[in-house]
C-alpha positions in Angstrom: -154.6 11.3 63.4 -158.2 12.6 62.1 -160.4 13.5 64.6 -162.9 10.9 64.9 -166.9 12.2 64.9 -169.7 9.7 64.9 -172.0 11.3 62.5 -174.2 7.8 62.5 -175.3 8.9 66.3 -175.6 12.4 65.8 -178.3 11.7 62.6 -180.1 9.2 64.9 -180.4 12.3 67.6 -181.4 14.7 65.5 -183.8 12.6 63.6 -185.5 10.8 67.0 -186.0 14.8 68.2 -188.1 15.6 64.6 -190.1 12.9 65.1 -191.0 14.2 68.8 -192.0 17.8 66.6 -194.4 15.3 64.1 -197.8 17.7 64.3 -196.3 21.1 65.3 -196.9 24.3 62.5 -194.0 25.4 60.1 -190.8 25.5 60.3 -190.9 23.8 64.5 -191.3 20.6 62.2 -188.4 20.7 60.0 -185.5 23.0 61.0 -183.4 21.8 63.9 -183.1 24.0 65.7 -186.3 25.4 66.1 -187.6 21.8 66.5 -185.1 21.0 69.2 -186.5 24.4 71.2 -189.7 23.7 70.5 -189.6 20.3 72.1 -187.5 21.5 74.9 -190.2 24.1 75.7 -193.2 21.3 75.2 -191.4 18.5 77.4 -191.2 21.7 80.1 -195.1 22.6 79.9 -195.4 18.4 80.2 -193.9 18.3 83.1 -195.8 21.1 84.5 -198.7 19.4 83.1 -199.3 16.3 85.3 -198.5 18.8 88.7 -201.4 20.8 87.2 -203.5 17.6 86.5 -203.8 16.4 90.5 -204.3 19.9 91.1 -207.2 20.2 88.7 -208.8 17.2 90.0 -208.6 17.6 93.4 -210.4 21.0 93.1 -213.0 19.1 91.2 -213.5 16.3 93.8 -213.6 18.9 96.1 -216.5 20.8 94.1 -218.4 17.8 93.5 -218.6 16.8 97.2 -219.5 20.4 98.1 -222.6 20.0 96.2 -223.4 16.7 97.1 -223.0 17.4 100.8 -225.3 21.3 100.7 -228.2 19.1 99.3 -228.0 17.4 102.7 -227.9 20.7 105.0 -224.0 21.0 105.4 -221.0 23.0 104.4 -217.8 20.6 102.6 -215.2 22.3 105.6 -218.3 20.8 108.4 -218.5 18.1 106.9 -215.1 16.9 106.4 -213.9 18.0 109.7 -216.8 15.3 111.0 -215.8 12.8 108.5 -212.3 13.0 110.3 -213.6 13.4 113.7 -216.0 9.7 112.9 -213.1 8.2 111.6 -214.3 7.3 108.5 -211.3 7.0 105.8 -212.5 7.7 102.8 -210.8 10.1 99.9 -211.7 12.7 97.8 -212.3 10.8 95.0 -214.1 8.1 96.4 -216.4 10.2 98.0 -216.4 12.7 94.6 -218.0 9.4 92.7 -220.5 8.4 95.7 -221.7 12.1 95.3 -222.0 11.6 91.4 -223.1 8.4 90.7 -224.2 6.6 93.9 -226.2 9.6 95.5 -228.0 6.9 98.2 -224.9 5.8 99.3 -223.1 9.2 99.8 -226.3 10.1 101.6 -225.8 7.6 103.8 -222.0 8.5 104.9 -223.7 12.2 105.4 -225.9 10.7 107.8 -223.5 8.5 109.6 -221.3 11.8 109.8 -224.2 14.2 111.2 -224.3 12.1 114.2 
């Protein structure tokens, strides 16, 4: 008996991993192989990519309520060591966006913190 190959699947594989390469330069688009290595590598550095993300933005919130906090006479470790110690639960990024955008308000959470 011939050995039985489903070539109707294997074209629908191959041609669902091309369109993933739709954008890259030369031959990454168009040859198979190179395509299917190229994705491969790209899905890897995706992955990578949202661990990186939190990581990026945590350092920013952490920036941005560093600055907000030294134009009220305090250093971001002193002040979130108090925010703990006053039990006040607020994250980073909520208090990142009082510092940006509602400076009267993050003022206020300093000062409730000082004492």
């Amino acid at each position: 008996m011939p050995r039985s190959v489903n070539h109707v699947a294997s074209r629908a594989k191959r041609k669902n991993l091309i369109k993933l390469a739709k954008g890259y330069f030369g031959r990454r688009k168009n040859v198979w192989t190179v395509a299917k290595n190229a994705i491969e590598k790209g899905l890897v550095y995706a992955y990578s990519g949202r661990k990186q993300k939190k990581r990026n933005f945590r350092s920013l919130w952490i920036t941005r309520i560093n600055a907000g906090v030294r134009q009220h006479g305090m250093s971001y470790s002193q002040f979130m060591g108090a925010l703990h110690k006053s039990g006040i639960e607020l994250n980073r990024k909520a208090l990142a966006d009082l510092a940006m955008n509602h400076p009267d308000a993050f003022k206020a959470v300093v000062e409730t913190v000082k004492k």
